[in-house]
C-alpha positions as a printed Julia matrix, in Angstrom:
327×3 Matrix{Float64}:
 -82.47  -16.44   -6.57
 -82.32  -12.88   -7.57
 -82.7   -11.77   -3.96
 -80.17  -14.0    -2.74
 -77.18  -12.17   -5.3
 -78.4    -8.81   -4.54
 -78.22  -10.0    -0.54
 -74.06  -10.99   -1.91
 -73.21   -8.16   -3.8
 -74.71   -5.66   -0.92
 -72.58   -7.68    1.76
 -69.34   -7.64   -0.53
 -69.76   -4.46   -1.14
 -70.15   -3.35    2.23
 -66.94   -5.51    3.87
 -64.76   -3.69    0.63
 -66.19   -0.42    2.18
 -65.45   -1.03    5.87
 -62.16   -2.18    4.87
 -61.37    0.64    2.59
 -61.98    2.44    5.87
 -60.02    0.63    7.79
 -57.08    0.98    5.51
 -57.71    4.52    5.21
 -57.69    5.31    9.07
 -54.84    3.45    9.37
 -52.23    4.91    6.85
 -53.6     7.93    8.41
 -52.34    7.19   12.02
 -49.31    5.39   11.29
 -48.04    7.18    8.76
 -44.43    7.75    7.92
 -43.16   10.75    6.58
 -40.0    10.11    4.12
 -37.81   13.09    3.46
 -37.72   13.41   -0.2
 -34.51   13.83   -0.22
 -33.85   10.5     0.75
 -35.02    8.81   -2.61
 -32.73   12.02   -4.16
 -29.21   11.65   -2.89
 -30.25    7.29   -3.05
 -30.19    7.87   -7.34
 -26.8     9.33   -7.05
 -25.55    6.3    -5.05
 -24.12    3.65   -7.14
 -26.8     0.77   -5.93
 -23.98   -1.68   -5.07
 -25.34   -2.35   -1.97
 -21.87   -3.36   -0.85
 -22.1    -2.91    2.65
 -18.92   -0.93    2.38
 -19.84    2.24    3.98
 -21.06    0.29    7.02
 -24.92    0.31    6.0
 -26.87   -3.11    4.82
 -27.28   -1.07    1.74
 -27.58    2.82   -0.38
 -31.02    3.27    0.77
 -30.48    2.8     4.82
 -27.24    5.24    3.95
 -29.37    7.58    2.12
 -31.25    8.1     5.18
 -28.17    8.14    7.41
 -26.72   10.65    5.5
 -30.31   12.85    5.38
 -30.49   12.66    9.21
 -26.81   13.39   10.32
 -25.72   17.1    10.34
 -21.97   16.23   10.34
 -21.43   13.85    7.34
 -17.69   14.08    7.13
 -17.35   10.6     8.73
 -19.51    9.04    6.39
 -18.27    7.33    2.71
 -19.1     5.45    0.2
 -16.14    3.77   -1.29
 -17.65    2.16   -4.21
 -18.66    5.62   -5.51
 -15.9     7.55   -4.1
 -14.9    11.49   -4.09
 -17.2    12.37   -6.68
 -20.53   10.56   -5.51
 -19.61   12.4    -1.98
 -19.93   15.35   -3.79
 -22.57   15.02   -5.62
 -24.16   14.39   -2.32
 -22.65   17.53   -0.53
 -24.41   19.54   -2.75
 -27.61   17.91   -2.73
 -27.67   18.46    1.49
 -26.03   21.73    1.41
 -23.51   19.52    3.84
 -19.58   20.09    3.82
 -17.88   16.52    2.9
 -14.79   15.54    3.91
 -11.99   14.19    0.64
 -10.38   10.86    1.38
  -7.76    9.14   -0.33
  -8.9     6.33   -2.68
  -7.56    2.39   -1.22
  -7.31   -0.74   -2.83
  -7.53   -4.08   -1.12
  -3.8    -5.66   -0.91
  -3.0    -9.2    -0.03
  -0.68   -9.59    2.84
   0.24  -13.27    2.04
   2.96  -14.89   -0.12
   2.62  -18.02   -0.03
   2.76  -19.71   -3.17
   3.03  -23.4    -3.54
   6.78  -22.94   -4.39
   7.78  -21.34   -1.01
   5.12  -22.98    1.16
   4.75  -26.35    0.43
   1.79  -28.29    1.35
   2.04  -30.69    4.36
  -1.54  -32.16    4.73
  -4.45  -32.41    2.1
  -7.79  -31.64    3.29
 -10.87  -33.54    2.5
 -13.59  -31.74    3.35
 -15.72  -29.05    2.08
 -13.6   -25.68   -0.09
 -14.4   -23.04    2.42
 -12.06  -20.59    4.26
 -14.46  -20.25    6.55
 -15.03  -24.01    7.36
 -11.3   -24.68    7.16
 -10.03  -22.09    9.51
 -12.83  -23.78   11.94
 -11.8   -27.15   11.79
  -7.71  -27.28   11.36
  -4.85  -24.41   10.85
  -4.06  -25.17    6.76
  -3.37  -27.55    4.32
   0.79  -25.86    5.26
   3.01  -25.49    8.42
   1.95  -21.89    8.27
  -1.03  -21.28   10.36
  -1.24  -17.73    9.41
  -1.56  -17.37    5.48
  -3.81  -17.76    3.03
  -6.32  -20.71    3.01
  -6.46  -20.68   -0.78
 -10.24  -21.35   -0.86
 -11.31  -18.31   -2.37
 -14.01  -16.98   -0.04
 -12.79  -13.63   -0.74
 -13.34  -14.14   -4.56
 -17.09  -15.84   -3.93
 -18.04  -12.06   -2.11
 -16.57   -9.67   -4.4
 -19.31   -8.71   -6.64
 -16.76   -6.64   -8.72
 -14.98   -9.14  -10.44
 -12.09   -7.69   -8.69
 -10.31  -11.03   -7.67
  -9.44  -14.03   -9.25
  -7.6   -17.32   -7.82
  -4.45  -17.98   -9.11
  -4.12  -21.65   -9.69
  -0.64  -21.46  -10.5
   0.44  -20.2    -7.15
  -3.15  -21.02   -5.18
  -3.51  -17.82   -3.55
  -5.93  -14.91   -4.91
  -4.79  -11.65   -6.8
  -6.38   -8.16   -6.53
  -7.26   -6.52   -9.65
  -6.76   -2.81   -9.16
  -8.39   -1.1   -11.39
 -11.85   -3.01  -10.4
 -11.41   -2.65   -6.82
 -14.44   -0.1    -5.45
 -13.0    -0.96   -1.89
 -16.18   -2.12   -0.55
 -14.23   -4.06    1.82
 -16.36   -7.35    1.6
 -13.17   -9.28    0.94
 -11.85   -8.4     4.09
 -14.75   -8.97    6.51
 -14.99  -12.46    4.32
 -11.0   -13.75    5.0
 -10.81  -15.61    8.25
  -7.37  -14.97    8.64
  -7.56  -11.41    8.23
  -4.49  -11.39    5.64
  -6.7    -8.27    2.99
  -5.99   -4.93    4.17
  -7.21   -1.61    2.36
  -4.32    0.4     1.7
  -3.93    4.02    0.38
  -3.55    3.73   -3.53
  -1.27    6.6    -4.01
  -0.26    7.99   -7.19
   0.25    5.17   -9.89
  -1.03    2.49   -7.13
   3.14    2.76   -5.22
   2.36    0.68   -2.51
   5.12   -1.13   -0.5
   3.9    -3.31    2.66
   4.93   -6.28    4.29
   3.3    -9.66    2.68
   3.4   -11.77    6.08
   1.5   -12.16    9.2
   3.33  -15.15   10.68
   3.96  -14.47   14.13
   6.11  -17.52   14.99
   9.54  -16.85   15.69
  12.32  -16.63   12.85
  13.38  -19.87   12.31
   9.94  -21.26   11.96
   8.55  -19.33   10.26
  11.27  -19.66    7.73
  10.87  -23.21    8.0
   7.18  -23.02    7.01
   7.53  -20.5     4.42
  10.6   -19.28    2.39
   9.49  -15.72    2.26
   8.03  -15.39    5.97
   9.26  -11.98    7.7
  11.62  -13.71   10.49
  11.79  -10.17   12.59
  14.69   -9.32   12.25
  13.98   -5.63   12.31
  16.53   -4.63    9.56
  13.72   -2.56    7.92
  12.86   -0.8    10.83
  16.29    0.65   11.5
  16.98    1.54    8.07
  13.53    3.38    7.72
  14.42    7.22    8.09
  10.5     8.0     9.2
   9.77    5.21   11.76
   6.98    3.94    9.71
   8.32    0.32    9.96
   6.62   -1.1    13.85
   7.8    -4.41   15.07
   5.02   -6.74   16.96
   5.08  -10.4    17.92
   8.11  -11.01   15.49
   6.57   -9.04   12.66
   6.79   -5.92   10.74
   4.11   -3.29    9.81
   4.37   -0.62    7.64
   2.13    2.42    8.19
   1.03    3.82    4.94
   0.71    7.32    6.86
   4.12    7.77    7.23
   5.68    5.66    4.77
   7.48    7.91    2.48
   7.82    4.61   -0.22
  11.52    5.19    0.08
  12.36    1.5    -0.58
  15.13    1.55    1.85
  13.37   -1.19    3.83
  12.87   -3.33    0.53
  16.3    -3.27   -0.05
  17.59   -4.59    3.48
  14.95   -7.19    3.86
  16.66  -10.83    3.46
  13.71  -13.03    2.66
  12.17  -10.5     0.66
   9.0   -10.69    2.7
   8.2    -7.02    1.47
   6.48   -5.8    -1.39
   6.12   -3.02   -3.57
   4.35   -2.45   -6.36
   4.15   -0.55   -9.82
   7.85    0.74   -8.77
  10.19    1.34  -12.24
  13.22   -0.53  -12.31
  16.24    0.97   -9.84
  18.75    2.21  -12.33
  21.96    0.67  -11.58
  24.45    3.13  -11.37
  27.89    3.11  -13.85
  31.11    2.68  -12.07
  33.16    5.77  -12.27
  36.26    6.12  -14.39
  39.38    5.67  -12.93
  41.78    9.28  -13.2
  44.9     8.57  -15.11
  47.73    8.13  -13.24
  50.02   11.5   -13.14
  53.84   10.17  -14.24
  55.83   11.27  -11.33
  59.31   13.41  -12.84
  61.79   11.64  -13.97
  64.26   11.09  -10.42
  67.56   12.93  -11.46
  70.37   10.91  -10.99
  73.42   11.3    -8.15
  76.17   11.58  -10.51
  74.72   14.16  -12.56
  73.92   16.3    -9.18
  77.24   15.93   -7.96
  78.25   17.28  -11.8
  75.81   20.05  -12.0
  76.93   21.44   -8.26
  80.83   21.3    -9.54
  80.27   23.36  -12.46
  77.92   26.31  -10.69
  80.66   26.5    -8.48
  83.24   26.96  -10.85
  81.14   29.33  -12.87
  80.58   31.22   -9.56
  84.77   31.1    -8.9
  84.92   32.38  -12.53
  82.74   35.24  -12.29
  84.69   36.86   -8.98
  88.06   36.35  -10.35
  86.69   38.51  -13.74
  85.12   41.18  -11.74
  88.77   41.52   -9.36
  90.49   42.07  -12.82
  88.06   44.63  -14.08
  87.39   46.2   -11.15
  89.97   49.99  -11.56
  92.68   50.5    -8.74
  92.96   53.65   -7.36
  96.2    55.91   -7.38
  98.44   56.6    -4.41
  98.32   59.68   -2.69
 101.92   59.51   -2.89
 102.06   58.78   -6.17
């Protein structure tokens, strides 16, 4: 009996030791070396794991951002300028400044200027709905209403409006990971420069169908009638398949194009009120001089004549005779 545990405990002991071996030899010959700075410039990421600087998440950008020399392509929305920074310094790598975005909806349509025209049935996915039929509207270009872009953002940075049906960005949340816009079938989110006190004016339409339907379908459709772009005095305004763009880089946020647009198909946002100029004052007429009459000319005319008659016949009675010579 006694033999028979030793015999166990000398055979366990020896398969832990070969293995131990084993293990050894092996971590030995395939072993990785990890750059410590890696796990260093990962803690200054924000951990979102977002996707949004085109990585599956901060640690596989860590180590894309260790092994390139040139990072000024690289960016991580979610932690922006600063985190960039942060990581500059930690490579001893220059790091190029980009302008914060914000992800805008280009679609108005609201029950109350697209009305519905079917009903759908079957499972509440933009996704599945964009597969299987073109909308729940006449509009085969606009928001689904489902809310797949909601369900992704891990931000809390959009919310379904039930009132109109479509979603609404909250600004101040957005990190601009952009998983809102790889998640809309349609395509309708774009990130868009934030500017100064989030001015942004774009156009809120991608039908492509020609003016009068897509008027038809929706009440606040762009119809292409290119108004905007000839009133824009930077050519930021391009016209494509009966539809306006505006290009942030050269938009100027004039307004000029808000202004001329007759379905009011573009939007801008966080603009003050236009003050609405005063009418000037009228001038007060000037009263003309009084028109003398005829009569009275005719008067005045008779009497400088006789004054002037007067006046030569007194200066021939003064005026001294001289004497003869024979006198």
């Amino acid at each position: 009996m006694i033999s028979s545990i030793m015999y166990s405990a000398v055979l366990l002991s020896s398969i832990g030791t070969v293995a131990a071996i084993i293990l050894f030899v092996v971590s030995k010959k395939f072993y990785v070396f990890e750059d410590p700075l890696i796990a260093e410039v990962e803690d200054v990421l924000p951990a979102a794991n977002c996707a949004g600087c085109g990585s599956p998440g901060c640690k596989a950008f860590a180590e894309k951002l260790v092994a390139t020399d040139d990072i000024s392509e690289l960016f991580c929305p979610v932690g922006g300028n600063d985190v960039m920074k942060q990581v500059a310094e930690i490579l001893g790598k220059e790091v190029a400044e980009k302008d914060p975005t914000v992800a805008v909806l280009r679609c108005q349509g609201s029950c109350d200027v697209r009305p519905k025209t079917t009903e759908y049935q079957g499972p509440k996915s933009c996704a599945i709905s964009a597969l299987i039929y073109s909308g729940e509207t006449d509009c085969q270009y606009g928001c689904l209403g489902d809310g797949d872009c909601v369900d992704v953002c891990q931000f809390d940075a959009m919310y379904m409006d039930e009132s109109t049906g479509i979603p609404v960005v909250i600004t101040d949340k957005c990190t601009s990971c952009g998983a809102c816009v790889d998640a809309c079938p349609r395509d309708i989110i774009e990130m868009r420069p934030r500017n100064k006190r989030d001015l942004k004016i774009y156009v809120g339409c991608l039908n492509e169908d020609k003016g009068g339907i897509a008027k038809k379908a929706c009440q606040v459709a762009c119809i292409g009638c290119s108004k905007c772009e000839e009133v824009c005095p930077k050519d930021a305004v391009l016209m494509h398949d009966n539809l306006a763009y505006i290009d942030p880089e050269l938009c100027t946020l004039c307004r000029k194009c808000v202004e001329v647009c007759p379905t009011h198909s573009i939007i801008e946002t966080n603009f003050p009120p236009k003050k609405v100029k005063k009418p000037k004052k009228a001038e007060k007429p000037v009263k003309a001089e009084a028109a003398v009459p005829e009569k009275q000319v005719k008067v005045e005319a008779k009497v400088a004549e006789a004054s002037v008659k007067q006046a030569s016949v007194k200066e021939a009675i003064v005026k001294p005779v001289k004497p003869s010579p024979n006198a």
